[in-house]
C-alpha positions in Angstrom: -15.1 89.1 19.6 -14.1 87.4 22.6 -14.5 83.3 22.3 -17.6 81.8 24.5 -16.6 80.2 27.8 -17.2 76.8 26.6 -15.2 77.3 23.7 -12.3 78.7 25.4 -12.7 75.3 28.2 -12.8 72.9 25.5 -10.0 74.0 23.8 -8.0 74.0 27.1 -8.7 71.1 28.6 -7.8 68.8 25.6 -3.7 70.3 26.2 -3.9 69.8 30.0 -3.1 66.7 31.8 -6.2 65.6 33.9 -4.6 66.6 37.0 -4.4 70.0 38.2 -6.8 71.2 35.6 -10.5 72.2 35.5 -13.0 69.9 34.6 -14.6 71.1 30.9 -18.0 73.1 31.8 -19.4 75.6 29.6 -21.8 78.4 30.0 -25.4 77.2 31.0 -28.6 78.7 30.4 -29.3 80.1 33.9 -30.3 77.7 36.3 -32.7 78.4 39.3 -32.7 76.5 42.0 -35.9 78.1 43.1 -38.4 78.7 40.2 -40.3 81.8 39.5 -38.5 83.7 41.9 -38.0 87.6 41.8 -34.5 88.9 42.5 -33.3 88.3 45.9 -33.6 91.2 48.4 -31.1 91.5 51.5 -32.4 91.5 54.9 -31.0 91.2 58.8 -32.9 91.5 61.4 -35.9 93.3 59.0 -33.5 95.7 57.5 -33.1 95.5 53.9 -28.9 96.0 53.9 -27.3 98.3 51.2 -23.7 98.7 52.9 -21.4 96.3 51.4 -20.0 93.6 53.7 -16.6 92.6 54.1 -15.8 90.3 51.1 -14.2 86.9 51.9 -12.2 85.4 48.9 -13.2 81.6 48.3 -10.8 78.8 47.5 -12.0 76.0 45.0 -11.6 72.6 46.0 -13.5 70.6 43.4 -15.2 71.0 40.0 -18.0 69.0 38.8 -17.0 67.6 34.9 -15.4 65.6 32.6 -11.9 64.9 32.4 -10.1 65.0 29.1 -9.3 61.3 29.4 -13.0 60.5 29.6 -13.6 62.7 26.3 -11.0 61.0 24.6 -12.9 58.0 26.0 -16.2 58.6 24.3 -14.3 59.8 20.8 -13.2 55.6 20.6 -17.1 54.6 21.6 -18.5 54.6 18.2 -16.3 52.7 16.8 -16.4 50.2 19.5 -20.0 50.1 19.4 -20.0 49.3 15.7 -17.2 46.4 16.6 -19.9 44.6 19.3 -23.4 45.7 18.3 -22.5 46.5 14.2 -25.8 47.8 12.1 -26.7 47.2 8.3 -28.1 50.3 6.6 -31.6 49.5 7.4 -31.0 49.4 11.3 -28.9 52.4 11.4 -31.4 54.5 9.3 -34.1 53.1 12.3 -31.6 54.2 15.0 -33.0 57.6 15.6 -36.6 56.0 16.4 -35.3 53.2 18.3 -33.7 56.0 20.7 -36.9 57.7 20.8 -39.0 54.8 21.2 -36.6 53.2 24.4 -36.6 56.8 25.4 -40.5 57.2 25.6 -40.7 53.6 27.5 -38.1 55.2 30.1 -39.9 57.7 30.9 -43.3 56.7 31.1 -45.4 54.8 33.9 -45.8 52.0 31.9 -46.6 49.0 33.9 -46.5 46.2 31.3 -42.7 47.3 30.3 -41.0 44.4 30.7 -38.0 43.9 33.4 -35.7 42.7 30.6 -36.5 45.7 28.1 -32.8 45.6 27.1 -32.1 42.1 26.1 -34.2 43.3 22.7 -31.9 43.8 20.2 -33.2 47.3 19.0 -33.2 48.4 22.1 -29.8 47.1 23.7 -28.6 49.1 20.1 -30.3 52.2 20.9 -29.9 52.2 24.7 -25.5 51.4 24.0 -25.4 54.3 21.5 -27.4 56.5 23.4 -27.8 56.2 27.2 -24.5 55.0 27.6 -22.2 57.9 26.4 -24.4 60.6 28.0 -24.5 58.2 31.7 -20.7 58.0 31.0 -20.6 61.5 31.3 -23.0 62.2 34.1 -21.2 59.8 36.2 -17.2 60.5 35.3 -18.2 64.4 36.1 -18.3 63.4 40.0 -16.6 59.9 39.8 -13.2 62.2 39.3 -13.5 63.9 42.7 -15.6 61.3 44.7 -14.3 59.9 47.7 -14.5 56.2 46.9 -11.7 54.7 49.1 -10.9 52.2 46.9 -7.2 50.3 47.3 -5.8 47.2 46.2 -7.8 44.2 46.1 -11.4 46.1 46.7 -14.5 44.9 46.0 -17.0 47.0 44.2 -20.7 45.7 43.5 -22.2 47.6 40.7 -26.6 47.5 41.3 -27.8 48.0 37.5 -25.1 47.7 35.9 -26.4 47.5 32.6 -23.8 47.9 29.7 -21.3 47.8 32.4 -21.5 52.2 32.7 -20.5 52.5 36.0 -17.1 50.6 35.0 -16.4 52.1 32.3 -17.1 55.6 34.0 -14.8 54.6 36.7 -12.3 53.9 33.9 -12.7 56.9 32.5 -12.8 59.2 35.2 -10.1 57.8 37.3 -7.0 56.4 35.7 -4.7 55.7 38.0 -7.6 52.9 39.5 -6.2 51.2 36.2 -3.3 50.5 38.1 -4.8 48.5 40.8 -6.3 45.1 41.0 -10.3 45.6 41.7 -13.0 43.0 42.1 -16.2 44.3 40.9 -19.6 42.5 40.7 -21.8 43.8 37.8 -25.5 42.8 38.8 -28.5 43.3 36.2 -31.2 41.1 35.3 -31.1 41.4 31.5 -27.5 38.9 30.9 -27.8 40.0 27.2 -27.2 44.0 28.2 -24.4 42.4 30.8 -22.3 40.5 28.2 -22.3 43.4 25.3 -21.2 45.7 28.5 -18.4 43.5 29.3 -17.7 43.2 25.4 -17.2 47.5 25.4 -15.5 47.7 28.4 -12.6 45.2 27.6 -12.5 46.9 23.7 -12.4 50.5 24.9 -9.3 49.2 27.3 -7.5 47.6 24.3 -8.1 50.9 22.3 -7.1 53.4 25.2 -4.1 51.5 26.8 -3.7 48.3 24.6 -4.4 46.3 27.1 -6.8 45.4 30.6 -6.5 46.4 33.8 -5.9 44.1 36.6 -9.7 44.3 37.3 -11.6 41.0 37.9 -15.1 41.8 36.2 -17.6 39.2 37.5 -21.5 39.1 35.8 -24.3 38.5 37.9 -28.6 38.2 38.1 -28.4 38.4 41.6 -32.0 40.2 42.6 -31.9 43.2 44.7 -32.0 42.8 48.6 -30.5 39.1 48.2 -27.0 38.3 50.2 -24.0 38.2 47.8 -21.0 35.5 48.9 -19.1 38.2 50.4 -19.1 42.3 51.6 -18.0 45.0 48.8 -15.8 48.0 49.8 -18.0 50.2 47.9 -21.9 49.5 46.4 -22.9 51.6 43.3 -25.6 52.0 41.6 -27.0 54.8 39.0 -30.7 55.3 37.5 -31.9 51.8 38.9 -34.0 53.3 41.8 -36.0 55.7 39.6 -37.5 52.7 37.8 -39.1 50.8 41.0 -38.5 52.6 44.1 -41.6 54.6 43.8 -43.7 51.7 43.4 -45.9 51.1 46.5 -48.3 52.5 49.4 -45.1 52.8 51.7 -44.5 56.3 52.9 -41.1 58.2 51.5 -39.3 57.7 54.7 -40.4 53.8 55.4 -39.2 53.1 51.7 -35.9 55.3 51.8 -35.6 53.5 55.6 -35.9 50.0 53.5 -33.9 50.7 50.9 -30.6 52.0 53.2 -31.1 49.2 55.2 -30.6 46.4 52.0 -27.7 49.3 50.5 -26.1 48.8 54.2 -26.1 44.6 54.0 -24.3 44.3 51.1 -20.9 46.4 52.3 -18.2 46.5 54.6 -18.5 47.4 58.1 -15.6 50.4 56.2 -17.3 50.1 53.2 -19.1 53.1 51.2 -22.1 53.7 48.8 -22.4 55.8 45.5 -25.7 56.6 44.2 -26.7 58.7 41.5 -30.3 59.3 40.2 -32.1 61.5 37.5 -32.1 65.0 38.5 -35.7 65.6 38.5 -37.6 66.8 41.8 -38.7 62.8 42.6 -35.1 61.7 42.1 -34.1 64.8 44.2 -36.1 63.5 47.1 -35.5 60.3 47.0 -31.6 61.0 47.5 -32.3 63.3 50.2 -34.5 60.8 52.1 -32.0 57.8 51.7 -29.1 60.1 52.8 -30.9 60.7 56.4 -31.8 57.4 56.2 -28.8 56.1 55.6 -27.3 58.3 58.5 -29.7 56.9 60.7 -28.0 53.4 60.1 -24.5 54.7 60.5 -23.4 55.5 56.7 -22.4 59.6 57.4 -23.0 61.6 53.9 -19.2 62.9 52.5 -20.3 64.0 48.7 -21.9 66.0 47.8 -23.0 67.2 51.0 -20.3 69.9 52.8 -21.8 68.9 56.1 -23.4 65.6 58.0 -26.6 68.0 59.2 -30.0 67.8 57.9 -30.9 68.6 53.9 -31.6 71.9 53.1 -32.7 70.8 49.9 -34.7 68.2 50.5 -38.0 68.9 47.6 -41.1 66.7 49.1 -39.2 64.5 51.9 -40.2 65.9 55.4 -39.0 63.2 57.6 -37.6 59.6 58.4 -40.6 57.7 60.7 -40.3 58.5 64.2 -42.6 56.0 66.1 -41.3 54.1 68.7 -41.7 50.7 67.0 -39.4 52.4 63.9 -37.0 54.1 66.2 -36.4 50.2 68.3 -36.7 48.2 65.5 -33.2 49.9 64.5 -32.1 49.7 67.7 -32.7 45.6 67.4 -30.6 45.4 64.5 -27.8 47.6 66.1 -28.2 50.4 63.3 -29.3 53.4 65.0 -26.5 56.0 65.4 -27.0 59.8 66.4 -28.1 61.1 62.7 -31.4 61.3 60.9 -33.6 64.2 59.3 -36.8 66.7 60.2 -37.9 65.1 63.5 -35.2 62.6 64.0 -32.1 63.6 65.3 -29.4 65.2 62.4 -28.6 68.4 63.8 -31.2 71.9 61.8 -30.0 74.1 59.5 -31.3 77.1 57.8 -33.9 76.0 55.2 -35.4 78.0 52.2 -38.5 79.8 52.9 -41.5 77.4 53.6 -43.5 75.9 50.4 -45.2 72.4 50.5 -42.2 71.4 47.9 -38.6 72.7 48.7 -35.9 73.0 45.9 -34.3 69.9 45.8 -30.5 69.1 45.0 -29.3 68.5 41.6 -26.3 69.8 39.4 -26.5 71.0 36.1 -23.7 70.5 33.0 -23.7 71.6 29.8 -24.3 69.1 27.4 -22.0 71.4 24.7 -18.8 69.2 26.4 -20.5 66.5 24.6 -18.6 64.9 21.7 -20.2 66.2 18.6 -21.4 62.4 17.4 -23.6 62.3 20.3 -25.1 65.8 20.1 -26.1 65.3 16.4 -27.5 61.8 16.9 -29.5 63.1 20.2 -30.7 65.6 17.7 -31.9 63.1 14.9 -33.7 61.1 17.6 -35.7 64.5 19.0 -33.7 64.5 22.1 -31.6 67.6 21.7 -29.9 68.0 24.9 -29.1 71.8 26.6 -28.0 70.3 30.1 -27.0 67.4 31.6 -28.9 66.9 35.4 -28.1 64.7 38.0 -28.3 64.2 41.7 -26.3 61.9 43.6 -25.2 60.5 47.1 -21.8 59.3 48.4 -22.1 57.8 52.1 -19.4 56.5 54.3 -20.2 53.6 56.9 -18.9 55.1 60.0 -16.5 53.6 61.8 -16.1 56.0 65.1 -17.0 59.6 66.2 -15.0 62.6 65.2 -14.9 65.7 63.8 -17.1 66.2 60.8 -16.2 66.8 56.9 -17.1 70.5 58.1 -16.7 71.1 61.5 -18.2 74.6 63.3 -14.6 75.4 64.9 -13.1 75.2 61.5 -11.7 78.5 60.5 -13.3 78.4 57.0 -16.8 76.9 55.4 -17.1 75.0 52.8 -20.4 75.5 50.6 -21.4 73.6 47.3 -22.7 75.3 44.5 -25.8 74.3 43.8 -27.3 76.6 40.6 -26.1 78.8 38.2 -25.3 82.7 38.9 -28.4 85.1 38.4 -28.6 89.0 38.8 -28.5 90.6 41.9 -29.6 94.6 42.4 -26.4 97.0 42.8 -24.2 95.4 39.9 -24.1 92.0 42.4 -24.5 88.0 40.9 -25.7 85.3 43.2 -26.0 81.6 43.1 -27.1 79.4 45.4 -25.2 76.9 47.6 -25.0 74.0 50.3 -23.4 74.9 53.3 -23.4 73.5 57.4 -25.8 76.8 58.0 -28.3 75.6 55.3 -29.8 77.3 52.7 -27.1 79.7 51.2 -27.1 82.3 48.6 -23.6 83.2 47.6 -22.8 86.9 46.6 -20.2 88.7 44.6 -19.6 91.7 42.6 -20.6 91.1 38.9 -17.0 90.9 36.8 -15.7 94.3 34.9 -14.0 92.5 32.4 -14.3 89.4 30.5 -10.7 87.8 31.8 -12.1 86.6 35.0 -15.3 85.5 34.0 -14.0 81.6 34.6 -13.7 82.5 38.4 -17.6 82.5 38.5 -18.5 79.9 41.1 -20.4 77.1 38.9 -22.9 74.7 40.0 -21.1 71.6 41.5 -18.0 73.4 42.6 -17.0 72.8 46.4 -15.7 76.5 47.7 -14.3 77.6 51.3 -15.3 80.8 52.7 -14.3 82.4 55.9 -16.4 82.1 58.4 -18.3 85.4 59.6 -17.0 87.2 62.9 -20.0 89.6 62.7 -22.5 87.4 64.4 -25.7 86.4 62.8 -25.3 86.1 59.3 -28.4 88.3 57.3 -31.1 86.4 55.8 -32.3 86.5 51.7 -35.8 88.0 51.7 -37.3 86.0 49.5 -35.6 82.9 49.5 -34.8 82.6 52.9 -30.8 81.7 52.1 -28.5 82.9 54.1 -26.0 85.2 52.5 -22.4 84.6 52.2 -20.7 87.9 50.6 -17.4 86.5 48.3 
């Protein structure tokens, strides 16, 4: 009997070298980007289609997942975490609740939780051994491919930072940054969670290399939307906005307007911005709405978006405020550019059929890639994890006018993967995708044999197509996709 996928990936990518080889995904459960739905059926111009079209082979450009070096990263962890935050018998037999407990607070509305949850000991325990590893991975699984533009001598400031994740994701992910000198600011307002964080990051580097790299690692209180002494190169940030952006009578586009607007003060006029938020249809939105407004200020979207128009996938968020007072306020403050969403000015694309709530973006992983340590506590603690789900933003500031990350008058499309591959009638699989057109469904013959199974497209992957010389491309029935024949 043939090995499973995952199996077969696992085993792999422990031999390869990070470069050149394909990020460690198993086999998920399928994944919908649009729920309840029936299989799609193939229409242009009314006509359901049964001739085959002309099949375009696609070239991968990026993978969504961990690299080996970051799973050889979270092997060290527990015994670094029992090194900073060690536990007597009693404590480690109250572990699994503790995880639970923090878990249950996270997750509620709960407006008595207080802003320093994490400086309790329990809890810092629980969140370290816990929400750490599993944010380690969410966040090395796009920090590998991201376009950060970081060099010598950058500045990153970290919003959040908690147990220090984003660094040590960063570390993970991207070893050659280990090389470099960096100055990154590590802002949360718990200094307890901040210290431990600094504690694991600087005992994972003497584990991994024997040694630090040549980053200055600077701890800070500083409250959002206040100045710091000087611009970062790149602003991060990952599961802070989930915990008070929502809180208000503001509409979604005067917050998400807001919020890009503080994002935007703190960088370079070059600089960039990384966000990344639960995947859950709030989180979703949220992105979507900060990316237009964002665009709106002059920061264009490069990840994970294939194109600078408007969000196909955008869940509840409609549109950015388009009043006149809105529109010259910007204006004032010399942050307007030629970009926005729904009534503002981003150029339209094809969108899924009409519903008061549109799919929203998000990847999926499989948890499997997981080191077993974490799986089987995330099991004691009732949190057995399937999946790991994610949406996230990278924006560069824009500097001048030029051509697009995907420009119409390129020869080939690129489209990213947004869900996992479902049956199609005829013997065909589909997924769905990003792409400059919109709303894409992606459609290939199903695989005769087991061998080229990996070559499935899997959510997260960046693909190129050819574009189609035949005019109008047809339209998905019931999703209203169009579709790209592979």
């Amino acid at each position: 009997m043939a090995k499973p996928r995952c199996a077969v990936l696992c085993l792999a990518i422990m031999k390869e070298q990070r470069q050149g080889s394909r990020p460690a995904q198993g086999r998920l459960q399928a994944k919908r980007a649009m729920h309840g739905r029936e299989s799609p059926r193939l229409v242009h111009e009314g006509r359901i289609i049964h001739a085959e079209q002309s099949r375009q082979a696609p070239k991968r450009l990026e993978t969504l997942g961990p690299s080996a070096a970051c799973l050889d990263l979270l092997k060290i962890l527990p015994s670094v975490l029992d090194e900073i935050i060690p536990l007597n018998q009693r404590h480690r037999q109250q572990l699994p609740h503790d995880i639970r407990r923090l878990w249950e607070d996270l997750t509620s509305e709960k407006e008595h939780r207080s802003a320093e949850y994490l400086g309790s000991p329990a809890y810092t325990s629980a969140y370290c051994r816990y929400f750490l590893p599993w944010n380690i991975l969410r966040l090395a699984s796009t920090l590998g491919n991201a376009p950060l533009g970081l060099g010598p001598g950058a500045v990153i400031m970290d919003l959040g930072s908690g147990p220090l994740t984003l660094p040590i994701a960063l570390y993970a992910a991207r070893p050659e940054l280990r090389e470099i000198p960096l100055r990154i600011y590590c802002v949360d307002r718990t200094p307890r969670i901040l210290a431990v964080g600094k504690a694991i990051f600087e005992s994972i580097c003497a584990k991994t290399e024997g040694r630090l790299p040549p980053w200055e690692i600077i701890l800070s209180q500083l409250p959002f939307g206040k100045p710091l002494t000087e611009k970062a190169d790149l602003l991060t940030e990952a599961n802070m906005f989930n915990e008070f952006f929502w809180k208000g009578k503001a509409s979604l586009g005067e917050r998400a307007l807001q919020t890009a607007g503080q994002l935007l003060g703190y960088i370079k006029n070059s600089g960039s911005i990384f966000l990344m938020e639960p995947g859950d249809p709030r989180s979703g939105a949220f992105i979507s709405a900060t990316r237009a407004a964002l665009a709106i200020q002059g920061a264009a979207p490069v990840a994970p978006c294939p194109h600078r128009h408007s969000c196909p996938m955008p869940g509840i968020f409609r549109s950015l405020p388009t009043s006149l007072n809105d529109e010259q306020g910007l204006r004032d403050e010399g942050r307007i550019r030629n970009a926005g969403q729904g009534k503002s000015c981003m150029e339209s694309v094809v969108m899924p059929k009409w519903r008061t709530k549109y799919p929203w973006c998000h990847f999926t992983l499989d948890a499997a890639i997981a080191p077993s340590w974490l799986q089987d506590l995330s099991r004691a603690a009732g949190l057995p994890k399937e999946k790991m789900v994610f949406s996230y933003l990278v924006a560069h500031r824009q500097v001048s006018e030029g051509k697009t990350p995907d420009s119409a008058s390129d020869e080939a499309m690129k489209v990213r993967v947004i869900s996992e591959s479902f049956s199609l009638p005829g013997n065909m699989l589909g997924c769905y995708a990003c792409s400059r057109e919109g709303f894409t469904l992606l459609r290939r013959p199903r695989p005769q044999t087991p061998t080229n199974q990996h070559e499935a497209p899997e959510p997260g992957d960046l693909l190129t197509v050819q574009q189609s010389t035949a005019g109008a491309r047809p339209r998905d029935e019931k999703s209203g996709a169009i579709i790209v024949s592979l």
